[in-house]
Backbone bond lengths (Angstrom), bond angles and torsions (degrees), N, CA, C in turn:
res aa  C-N    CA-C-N  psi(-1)  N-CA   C-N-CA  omega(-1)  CA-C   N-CA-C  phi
1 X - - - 1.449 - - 1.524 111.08 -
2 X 1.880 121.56 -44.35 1.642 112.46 -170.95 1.757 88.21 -63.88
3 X 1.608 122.49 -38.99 1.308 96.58 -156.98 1.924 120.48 -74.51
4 X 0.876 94.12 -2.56 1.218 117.81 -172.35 1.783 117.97 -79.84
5 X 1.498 90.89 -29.42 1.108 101.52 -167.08 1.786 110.00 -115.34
6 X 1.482 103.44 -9.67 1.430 119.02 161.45 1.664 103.03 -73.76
7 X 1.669 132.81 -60.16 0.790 127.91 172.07 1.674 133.09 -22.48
8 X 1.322 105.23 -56.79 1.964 142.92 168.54 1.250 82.60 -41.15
9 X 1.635 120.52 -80.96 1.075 113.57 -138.84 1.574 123.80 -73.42
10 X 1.600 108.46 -29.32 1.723 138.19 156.52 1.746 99.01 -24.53
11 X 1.796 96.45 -69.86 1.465 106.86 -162.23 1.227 107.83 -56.40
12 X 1.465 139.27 -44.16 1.371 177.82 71.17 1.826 83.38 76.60
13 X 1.077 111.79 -76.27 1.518 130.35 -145.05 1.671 104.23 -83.74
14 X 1.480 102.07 -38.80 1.659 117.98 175.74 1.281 100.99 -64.20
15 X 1.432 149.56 -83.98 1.541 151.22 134.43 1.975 105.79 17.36
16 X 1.042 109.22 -69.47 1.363 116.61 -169.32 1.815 102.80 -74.64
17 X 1.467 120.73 -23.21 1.498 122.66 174.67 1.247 104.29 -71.25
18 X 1.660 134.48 -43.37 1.548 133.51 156.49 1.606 116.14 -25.11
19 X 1.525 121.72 -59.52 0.924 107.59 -142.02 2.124 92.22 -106.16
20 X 0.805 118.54 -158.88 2.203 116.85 174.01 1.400 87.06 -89.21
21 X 1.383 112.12 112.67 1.521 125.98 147.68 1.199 128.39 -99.61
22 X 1.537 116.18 136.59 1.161 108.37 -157.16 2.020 102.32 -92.05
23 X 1.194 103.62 136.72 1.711 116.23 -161.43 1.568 85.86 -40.58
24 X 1.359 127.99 -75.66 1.417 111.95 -152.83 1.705 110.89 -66.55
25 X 0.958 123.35 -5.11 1.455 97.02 155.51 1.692 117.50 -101.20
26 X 0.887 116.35 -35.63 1.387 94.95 167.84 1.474 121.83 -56.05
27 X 1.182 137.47 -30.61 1.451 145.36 150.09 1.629 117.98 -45.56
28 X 1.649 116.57 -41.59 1.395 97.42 166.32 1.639 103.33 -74.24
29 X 1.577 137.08 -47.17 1.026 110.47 179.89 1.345 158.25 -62.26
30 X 1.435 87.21 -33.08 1.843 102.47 138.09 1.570 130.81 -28.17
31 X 1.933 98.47 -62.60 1.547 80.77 157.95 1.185 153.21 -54.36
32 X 1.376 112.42 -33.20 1.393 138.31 -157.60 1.531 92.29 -67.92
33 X 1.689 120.82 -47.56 1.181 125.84 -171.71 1.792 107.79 -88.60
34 X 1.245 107.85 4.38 1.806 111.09 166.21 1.567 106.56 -95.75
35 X 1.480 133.00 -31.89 1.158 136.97 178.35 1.595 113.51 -84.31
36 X 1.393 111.10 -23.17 1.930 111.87 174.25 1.229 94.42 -70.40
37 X 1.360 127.37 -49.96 1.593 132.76 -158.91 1.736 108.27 -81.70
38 X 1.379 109.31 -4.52 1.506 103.66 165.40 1.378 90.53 -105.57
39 X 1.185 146.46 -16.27 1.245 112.44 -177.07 1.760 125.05 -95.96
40 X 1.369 79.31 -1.98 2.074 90.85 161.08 1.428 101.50 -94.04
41 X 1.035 138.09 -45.72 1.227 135.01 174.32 1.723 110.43 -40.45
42 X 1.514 106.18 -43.17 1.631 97.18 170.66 1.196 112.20 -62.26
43 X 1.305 105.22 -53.88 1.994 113.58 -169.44 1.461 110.94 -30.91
44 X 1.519 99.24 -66.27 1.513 115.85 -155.75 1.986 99.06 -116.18
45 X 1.212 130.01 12.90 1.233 124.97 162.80 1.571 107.40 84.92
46 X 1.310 127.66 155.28 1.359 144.51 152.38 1.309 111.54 -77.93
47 X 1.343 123.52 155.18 1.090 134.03 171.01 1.436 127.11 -152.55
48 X 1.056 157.33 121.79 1.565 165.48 151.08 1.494 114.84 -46.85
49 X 1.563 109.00 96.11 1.543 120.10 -142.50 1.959 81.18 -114.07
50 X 0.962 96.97 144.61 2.162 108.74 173.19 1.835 106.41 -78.11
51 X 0.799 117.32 103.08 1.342 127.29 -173.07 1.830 113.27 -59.90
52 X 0.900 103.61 -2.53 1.569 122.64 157.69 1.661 115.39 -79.83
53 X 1.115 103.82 -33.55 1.669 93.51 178.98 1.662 91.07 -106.29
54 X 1.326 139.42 73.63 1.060 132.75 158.02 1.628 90.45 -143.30
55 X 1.889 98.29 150.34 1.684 100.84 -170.54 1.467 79.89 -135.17
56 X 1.307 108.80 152.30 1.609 115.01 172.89 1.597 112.24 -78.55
57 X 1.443 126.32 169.45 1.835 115.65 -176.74 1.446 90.04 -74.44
58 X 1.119 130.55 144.44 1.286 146.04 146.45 1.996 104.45 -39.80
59 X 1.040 91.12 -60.35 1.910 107.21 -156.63 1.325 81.20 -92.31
60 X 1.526 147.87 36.09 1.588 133.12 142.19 1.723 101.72 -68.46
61 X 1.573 75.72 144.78 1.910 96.07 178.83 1.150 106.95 -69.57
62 X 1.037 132.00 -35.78 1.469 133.38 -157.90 1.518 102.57 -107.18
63 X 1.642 114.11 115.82 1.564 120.28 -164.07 1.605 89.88 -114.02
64 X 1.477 108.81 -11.93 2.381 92.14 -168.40 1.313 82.59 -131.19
65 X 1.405 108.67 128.71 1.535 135.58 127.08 1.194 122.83 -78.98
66 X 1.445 115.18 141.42 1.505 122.50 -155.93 1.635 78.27 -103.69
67 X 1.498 111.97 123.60 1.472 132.70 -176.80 1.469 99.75 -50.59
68 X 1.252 123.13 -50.54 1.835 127.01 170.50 1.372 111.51 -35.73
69 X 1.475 103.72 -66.56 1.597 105.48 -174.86 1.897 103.25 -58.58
70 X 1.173 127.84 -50.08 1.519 120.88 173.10 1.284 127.83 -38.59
71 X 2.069 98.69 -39.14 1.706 88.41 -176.01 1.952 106.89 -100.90
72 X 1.215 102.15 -3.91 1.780 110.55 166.91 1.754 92.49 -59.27
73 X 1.432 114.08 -63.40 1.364 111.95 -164.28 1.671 109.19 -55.69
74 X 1.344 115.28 -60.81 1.459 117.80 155.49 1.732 124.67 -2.66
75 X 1.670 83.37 -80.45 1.809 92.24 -176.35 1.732 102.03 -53.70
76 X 1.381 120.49 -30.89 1.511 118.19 -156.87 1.560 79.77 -88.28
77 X 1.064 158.63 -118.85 1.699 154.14 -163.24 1.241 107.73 -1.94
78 X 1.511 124.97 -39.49 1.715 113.82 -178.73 1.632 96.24 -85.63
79 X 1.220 117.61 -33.58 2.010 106.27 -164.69 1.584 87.25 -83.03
80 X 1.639 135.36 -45.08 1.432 111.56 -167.36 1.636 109.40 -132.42
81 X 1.470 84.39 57.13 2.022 78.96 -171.83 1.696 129.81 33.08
82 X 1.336 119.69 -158.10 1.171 126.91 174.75 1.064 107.47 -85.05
83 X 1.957 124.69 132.67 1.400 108.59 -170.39 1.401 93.96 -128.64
84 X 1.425 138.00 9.92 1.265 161.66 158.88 1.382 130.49 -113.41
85 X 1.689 134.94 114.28 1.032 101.76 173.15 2.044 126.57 -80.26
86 X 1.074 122.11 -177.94 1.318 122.44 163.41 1.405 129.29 -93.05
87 X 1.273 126.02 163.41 1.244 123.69 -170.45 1.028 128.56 -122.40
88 X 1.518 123.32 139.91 1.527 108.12 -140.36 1.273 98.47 -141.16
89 X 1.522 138.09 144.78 1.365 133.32 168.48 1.738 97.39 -107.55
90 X 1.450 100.69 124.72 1.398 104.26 177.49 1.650 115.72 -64.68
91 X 0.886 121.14 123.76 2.016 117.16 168.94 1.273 115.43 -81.09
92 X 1.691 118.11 161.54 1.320 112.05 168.97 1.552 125.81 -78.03
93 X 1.128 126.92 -10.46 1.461 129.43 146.91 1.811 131.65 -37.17
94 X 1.456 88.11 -36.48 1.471 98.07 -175.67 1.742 119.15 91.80
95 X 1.693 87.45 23.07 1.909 87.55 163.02 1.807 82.51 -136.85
96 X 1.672 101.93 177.80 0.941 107.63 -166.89 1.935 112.53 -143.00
97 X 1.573 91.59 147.53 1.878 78.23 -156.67 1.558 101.19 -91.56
98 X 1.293 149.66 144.61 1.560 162.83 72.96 1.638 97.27 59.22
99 X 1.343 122.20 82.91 1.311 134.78 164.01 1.872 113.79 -86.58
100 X 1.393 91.82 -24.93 1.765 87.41 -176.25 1.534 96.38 -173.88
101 X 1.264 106.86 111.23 1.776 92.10 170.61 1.992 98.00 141.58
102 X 0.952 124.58 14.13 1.386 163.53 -159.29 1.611 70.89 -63.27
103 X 1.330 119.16 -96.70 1.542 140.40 -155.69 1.914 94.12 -54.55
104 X 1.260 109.22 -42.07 2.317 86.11 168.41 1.215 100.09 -74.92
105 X 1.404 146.12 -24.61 1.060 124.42 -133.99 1.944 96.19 -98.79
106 X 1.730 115.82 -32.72 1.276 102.21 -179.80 1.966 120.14 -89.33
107 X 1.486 110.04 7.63 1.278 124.74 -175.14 1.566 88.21 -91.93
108 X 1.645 121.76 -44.45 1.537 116.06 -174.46 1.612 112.91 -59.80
109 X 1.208 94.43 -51.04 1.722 86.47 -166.98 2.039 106.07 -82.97
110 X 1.434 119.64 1.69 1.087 119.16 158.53 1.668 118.27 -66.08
111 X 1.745 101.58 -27.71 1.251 107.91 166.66 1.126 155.71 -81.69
112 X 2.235 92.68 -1.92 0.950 134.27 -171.67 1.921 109.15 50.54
113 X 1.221 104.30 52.03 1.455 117.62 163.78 1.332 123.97 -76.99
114 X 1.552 132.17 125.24 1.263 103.63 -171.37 1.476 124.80 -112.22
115 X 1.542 110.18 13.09 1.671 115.23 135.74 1.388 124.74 -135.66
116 X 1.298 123.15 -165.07 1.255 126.01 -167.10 1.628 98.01 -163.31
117 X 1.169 121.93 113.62 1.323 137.16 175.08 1.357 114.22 -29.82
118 X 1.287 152.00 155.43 1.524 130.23 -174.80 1.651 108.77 -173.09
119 X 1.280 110.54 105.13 2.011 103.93 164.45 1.157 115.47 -91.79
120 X 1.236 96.29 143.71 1.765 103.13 179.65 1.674 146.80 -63.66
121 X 0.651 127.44 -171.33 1.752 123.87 178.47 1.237 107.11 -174.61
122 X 1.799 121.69 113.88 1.469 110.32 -138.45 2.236 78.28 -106.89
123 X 0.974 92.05 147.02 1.700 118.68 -163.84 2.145 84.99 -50.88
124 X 0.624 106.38 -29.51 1.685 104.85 -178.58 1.089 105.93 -80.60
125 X 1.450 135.18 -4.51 1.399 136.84 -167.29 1.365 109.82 -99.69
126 X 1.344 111.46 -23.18 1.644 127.24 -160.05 1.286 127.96 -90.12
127 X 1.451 118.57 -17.31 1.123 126.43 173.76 1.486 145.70 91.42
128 X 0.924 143.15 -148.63 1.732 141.69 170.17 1.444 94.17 -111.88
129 X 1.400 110.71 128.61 1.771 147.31 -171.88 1.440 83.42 -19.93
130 X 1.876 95.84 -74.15 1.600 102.17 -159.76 1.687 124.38 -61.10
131 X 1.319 115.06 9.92 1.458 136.05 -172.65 1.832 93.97 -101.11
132 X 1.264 105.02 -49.84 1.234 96.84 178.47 1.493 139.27 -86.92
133 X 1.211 101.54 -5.22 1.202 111.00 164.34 1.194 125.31 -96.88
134 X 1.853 111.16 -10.44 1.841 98.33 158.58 1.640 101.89 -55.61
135 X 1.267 109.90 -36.74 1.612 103.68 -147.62 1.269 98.30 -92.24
136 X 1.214 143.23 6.24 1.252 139.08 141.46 1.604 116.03 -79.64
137 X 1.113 126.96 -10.21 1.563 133.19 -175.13 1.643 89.32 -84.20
C-alpha cells in the first residue's frame, strides 16, 4: 500500500510540475511522498547502495530529462546532499533496477558519487509491466 501510494503521489507531483504549482501544495505533497518513503524505509530498512550496480527501468515512460532540471538537481545534492532515499527493486543478479529516483540518480553519478541511499521494493511487490508503468506514467 505505502508503495503504491508513494508511486500516486510521485505521478501526482510530476503532472502538477507541468503545469504553475502553487509552492505550498507541492510542498505538502512532497511531504506526503517524504513520510511514505520513511515509512518503508522503517519496514524494510535504508541502505547505502554503490551506484554502479544500479541500472535504470528499461520500460520507464519517461526517456528525456530536461538537462536544467539534472543540473538544478545536481547543484541541490552538492548544497544539501541526498534528502530522499531511492527506490530500488532488488534483481537476481545482484544489482538492482531504478523504481523511483531516476532524476537523483543521473545528477549523482554526474557527480561521480559512489552511493546513493536506497529502500527497497521486493520484486513481488511490483506487479504486471502494464501496472507499472501506469504508475510510473
Amino acid at each position: 500500500e505505502l508503495e503504491t501510494e508513494i508511486v500516486r503521489l510521485r505521478t501526482e507531483i510530476e503532472v502538477l510540475n507541468q503545469k504553475e504549482l502553487d509552492p505550498q501544495e507541492k510542498q505538502a505533497l512532497e511531504q506526503k511522498v517524504t513520510e511514505l518513503t520513511q515509512k518503508l524505509a522503517q519496514q524494510g530498512g535504508e541502505q547505502e547502495v554503490a551506484i554502479e550496480l544500479l541500472d535504470r527501468d528499461s520500460d520507464q515512460p519517461r526517456t528525456v530529462f530536461a538537462k536544467g532540471i539534472i543540473q538544478a538537481r545536481a547543484e541541490s545534492l552538492q548544497r544539501n546532499g541526498q534528502q530522499t532515499p531511492i527506490i530500488l527493486v532488488p534483481l537476481d543478479n545482484g544489482r538492482f533496477k531504478l523504481f523511483d529516483g531516476e532524476i537523483r540518480w543521473r545528477p549523482a553519478k554526474k557527480l561521480k558519487w559512489a552511493t546513493l541511499r536506497a529502500v527497497f521494493l521486493p520484486l513481488e511487490k511490483v506487479g504486471e509491466r502494464d501496472q507499472v508503468f501506469k504508475q510510473q506514467v
